[in-house]
N, C-alpha and C positions, 0 to 999 in steps of 0.2 A: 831926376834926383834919386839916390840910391837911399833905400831903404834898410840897408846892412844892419847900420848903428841900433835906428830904432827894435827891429826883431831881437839882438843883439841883449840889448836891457830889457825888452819885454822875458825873453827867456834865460836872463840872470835873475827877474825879480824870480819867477819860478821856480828856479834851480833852490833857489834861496828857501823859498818857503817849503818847496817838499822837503830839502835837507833839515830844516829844523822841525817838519813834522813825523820824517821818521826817528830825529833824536830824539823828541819831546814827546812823541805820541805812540809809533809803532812798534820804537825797542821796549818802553816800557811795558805796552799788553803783550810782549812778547815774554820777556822775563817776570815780569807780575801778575800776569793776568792768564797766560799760558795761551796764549793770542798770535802763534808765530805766524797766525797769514796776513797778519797788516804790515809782515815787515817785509814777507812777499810784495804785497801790494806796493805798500809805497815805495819799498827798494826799487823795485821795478820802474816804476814811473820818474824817480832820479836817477836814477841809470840811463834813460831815453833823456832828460834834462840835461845831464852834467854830459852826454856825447854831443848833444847838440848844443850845447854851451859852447864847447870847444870848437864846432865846427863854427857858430858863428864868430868865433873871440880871432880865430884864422881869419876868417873874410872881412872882419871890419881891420884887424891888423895889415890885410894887405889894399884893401880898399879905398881906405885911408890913410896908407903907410904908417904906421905906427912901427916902432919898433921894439926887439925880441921885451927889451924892458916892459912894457907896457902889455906885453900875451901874460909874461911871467909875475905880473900882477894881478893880471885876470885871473889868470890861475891859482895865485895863493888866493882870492878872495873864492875861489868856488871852493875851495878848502876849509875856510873856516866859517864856524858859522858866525850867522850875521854876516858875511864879508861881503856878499852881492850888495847887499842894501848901503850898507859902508862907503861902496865904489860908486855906486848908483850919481850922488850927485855929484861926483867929479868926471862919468860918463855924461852925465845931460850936458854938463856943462861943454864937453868935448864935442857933442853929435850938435850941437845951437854953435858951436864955433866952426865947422865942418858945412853947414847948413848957408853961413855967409860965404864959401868961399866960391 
């Protein structure tokens, strides 16, 4: 059983939360606080999230042939925030349907 899906949503919920911790937490000690290394920090660590996002959003796309529609939603959801969590349960839903077949 391929494992894709599951890594796939484990490293969107990630993507997810470091993108709303550098909006909510490291831009602002950046600009208020005069804090510009937590934007280092956490920029960096969504920078490694949102590449690996994409590589896995490629391999459950082809894995499970989804098509280009379905990357290019993965994709506006790494985009906005909140969007991983958003998509979250209409992925469980996809990888428990994928899991029957």
């Amino acid at each position: 059983m391929k494992k894709t899906f599951n890594w796939f949503r484990k490293v969107a919920f990630a993507e997810g939360v470091s993108f709303l911790v550098l909006l909510g937490i490291a831009m602002p000690l950046k600009y208020f606080a005069n804090m510009p290394m937590a934007v280092t920090i956490v920029g960096s660590l969504h920078g490694i999230l949102f590449v690996a996002f994409f590589i896995l959003a490629r391999e459950v796309k082809v894995d499970y042939k989804k098509d280009f529609k379905w990357f290019a939603k993965a994709g506006l959801a790494s985009l906005l925030p909140f969007g991983t969590f958003v998509m979250d349960k209409e992925w469980k839903k996809e990888e428990a349907a994928a899991k029957t077949i």
